[in-house]
N, C-alpha and C positions, 0 to 999 in steps of 0.2 A: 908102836903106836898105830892104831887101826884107822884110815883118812874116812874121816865122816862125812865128807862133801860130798858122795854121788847122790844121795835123795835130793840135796834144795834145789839143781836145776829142773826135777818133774814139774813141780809148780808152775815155773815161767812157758813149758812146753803143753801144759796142759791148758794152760790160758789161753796161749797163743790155737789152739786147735778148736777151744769153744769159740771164740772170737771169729774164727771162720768160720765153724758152726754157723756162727748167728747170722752171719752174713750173707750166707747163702743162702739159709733158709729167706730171711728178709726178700732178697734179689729175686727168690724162685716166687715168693707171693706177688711182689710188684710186677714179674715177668707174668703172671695167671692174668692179676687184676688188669692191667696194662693191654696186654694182646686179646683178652675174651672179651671185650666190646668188637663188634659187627664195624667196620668201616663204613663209612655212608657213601652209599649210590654215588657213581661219578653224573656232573650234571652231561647233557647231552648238546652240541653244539649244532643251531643247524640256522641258515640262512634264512628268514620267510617275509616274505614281502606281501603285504595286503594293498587291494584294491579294488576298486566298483566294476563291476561289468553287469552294463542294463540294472536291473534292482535285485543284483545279488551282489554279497560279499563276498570275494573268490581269496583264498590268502594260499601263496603257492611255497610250493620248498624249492629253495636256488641250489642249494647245498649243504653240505654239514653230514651227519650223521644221521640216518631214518629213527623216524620218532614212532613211539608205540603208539597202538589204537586207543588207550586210556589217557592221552594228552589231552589235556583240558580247553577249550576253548570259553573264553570268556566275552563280552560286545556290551561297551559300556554309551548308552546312547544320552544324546544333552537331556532330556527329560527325566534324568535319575534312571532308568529302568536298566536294568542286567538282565544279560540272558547269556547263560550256562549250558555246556552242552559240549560233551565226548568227541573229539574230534575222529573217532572209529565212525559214529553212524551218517558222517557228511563226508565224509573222504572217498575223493573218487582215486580209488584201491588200482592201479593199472596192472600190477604184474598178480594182484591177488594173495599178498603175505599179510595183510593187517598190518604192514608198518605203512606210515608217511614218506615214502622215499621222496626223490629227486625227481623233479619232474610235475610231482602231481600234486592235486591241489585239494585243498578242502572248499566247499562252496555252501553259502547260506546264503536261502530266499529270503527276499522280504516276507515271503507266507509263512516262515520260519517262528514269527514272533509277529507279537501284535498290530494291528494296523495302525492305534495311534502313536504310534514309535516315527517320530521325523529321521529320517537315516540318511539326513548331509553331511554329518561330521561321525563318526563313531571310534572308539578309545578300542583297539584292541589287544588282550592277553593272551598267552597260549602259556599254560604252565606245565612242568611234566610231573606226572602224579607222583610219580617213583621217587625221586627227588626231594619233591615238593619247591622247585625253585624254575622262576619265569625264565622262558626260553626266549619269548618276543613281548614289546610291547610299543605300541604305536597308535599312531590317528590317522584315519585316513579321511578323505572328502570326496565329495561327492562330486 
């Protein structure tokens, strides 16, 4: 008598081999779609304190990490009015890189913006453009 059992176990091995087939295939699409989105910009950590000197706004970096020249400056005064404005073209640059280091400060005149702006209390933001997420916000007085 001739044993007819070596074929039925192909079946169970051929299963078993699509099955991981599929699986990998599956994992490899999920590991594509998964990893090929861009991680988002780390935010940047930095110190900065505002305050009045004579009738300018001076807001300085204490510490943290140097912020790029595209940091946003924001000045939200009680009369509704905003005023916007790159903290690149008010930054006094000391070593000359375009960043905001340590030490130096950004400064806005009252000639900056309008005269009828009362500027005893003022709201301010500093946001990093990169980002897109507020690094500072505060009020300061006069």
């Amino acid at each position: 008598m001739k044993n007819r059992r070596k074929n039925k176990a192909v079946s169970a091995i051929v299963g078993t081999v699509l099955l991981l087939g599929i699986t990998m295939v599956c994992f490899s699409v999920l590991n594509f779609v998964i990893f090929s989105f861009q991680s988002q910009s780390s935010i940047p950590y930095a110190n900065l304190v505002g305050s009045f000197k004579g009738e300018s706004i001076i807001i300085e970096h204490n510490g943290g990490e140097p912020l790029k020249s595209d940091t946003m400056l924001i000045l939200y005064f009680p009369n509704n009015f905003t005023w916007i404005n790159s903290t690149g073209k008010l930054l006094d640059d000391l070593n000359g890189d375009s960043y905001w280091n340590i030490g130096e400060q950004v400064q806005v005149n009252s000639s900056d913006y309008p005269e009828e702006v009362t500027d005893s209390t003022v709201t301010i933001s500093i946001i990093d453009a990169e980002s897109d997420y507020v690094i500072m916000t505060g009020v300061i007085q006069k």
